[in-house]
N, C-alpha and C positions, 0 to 999 in steps of 0.2 A: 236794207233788208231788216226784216222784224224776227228774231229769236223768241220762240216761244214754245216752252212746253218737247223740248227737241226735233221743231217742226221751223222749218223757214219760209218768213213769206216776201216777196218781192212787191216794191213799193208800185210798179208799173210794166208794160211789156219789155221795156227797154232793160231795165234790171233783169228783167225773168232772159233774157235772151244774154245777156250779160252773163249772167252766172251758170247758163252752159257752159262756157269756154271758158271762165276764168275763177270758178268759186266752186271749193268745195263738195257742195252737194247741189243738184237742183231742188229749188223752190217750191212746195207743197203747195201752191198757192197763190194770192194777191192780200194784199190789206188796204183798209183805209185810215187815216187818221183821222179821228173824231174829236170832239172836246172832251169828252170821256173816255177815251178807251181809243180802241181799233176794232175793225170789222172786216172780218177773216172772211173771204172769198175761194173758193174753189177754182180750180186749171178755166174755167169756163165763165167767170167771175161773178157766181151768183151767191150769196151771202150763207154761210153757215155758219157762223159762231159771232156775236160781240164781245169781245176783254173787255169788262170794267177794270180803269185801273188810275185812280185819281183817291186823293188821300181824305175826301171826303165822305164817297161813296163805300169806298173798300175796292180790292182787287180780285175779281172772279167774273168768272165766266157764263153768258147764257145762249142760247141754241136762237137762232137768227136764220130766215127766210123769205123770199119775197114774194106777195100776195098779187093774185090775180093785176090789181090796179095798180102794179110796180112799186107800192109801196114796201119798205122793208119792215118787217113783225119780228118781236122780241120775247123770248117765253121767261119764265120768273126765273130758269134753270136751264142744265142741260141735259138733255134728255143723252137715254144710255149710248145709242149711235155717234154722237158728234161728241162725246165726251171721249172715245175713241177715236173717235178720225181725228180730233185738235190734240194727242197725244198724252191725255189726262190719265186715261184708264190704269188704274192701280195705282194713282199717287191718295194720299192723304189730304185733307180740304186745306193743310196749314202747307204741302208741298206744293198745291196747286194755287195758294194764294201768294206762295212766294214764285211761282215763275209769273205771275202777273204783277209782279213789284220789283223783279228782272228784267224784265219788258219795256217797265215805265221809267227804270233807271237809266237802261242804254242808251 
């Protein structure tokens, strides 16, 4: 499972079906693991947010979609919707660059 932002996301369906029955809360989610970051998935598992979270780049978030030709597209930021649905809304850029260096730590 991936803690982020007080939002959980499940590595796969087996997890997700998992943590019905024995975790906590249910899963907001899917993720993927990337070389940079993860790439936060919806119940349906099509792409809404990237974490950047590697000590080169910095740790923050951009608003991720998939394009007609199944490729997935990255914006420079997050836009005001998905900055609420990934559970950012009303945090400060320094609480939100620390739950993406909580993320990377876990």
């Amino acid at each position: 499972m991936l803690h982020y932002a007080n939002r959980t996301y499940a590595k796969n369906s087996n997890e997700m079906m998992e943590s019905l029955f024995t975790g906590p809360t249910t899963p907001n989610g899917f993720y993927k693991k990337r070389a940079n970051g993860w790439l936060l998935l919806d119940m349906q598992e099509r792409p809404i947010a990237f974490v950047v979270a590697n000590p080169k780049q910095g740790y923050f978030a951009v608003t991720a979609w998939r394009a007609e030709n199944g490729r997935v597209c990255y914006m420079s930021a997050l836009d005001s919707i998905t900055h609420a649905r990934i559970g950012l809304e009303g945090l400060s850029y320094s609480a939100e660059r620390a739950c993406a260096e909580q993320a990377y730590e876990a």
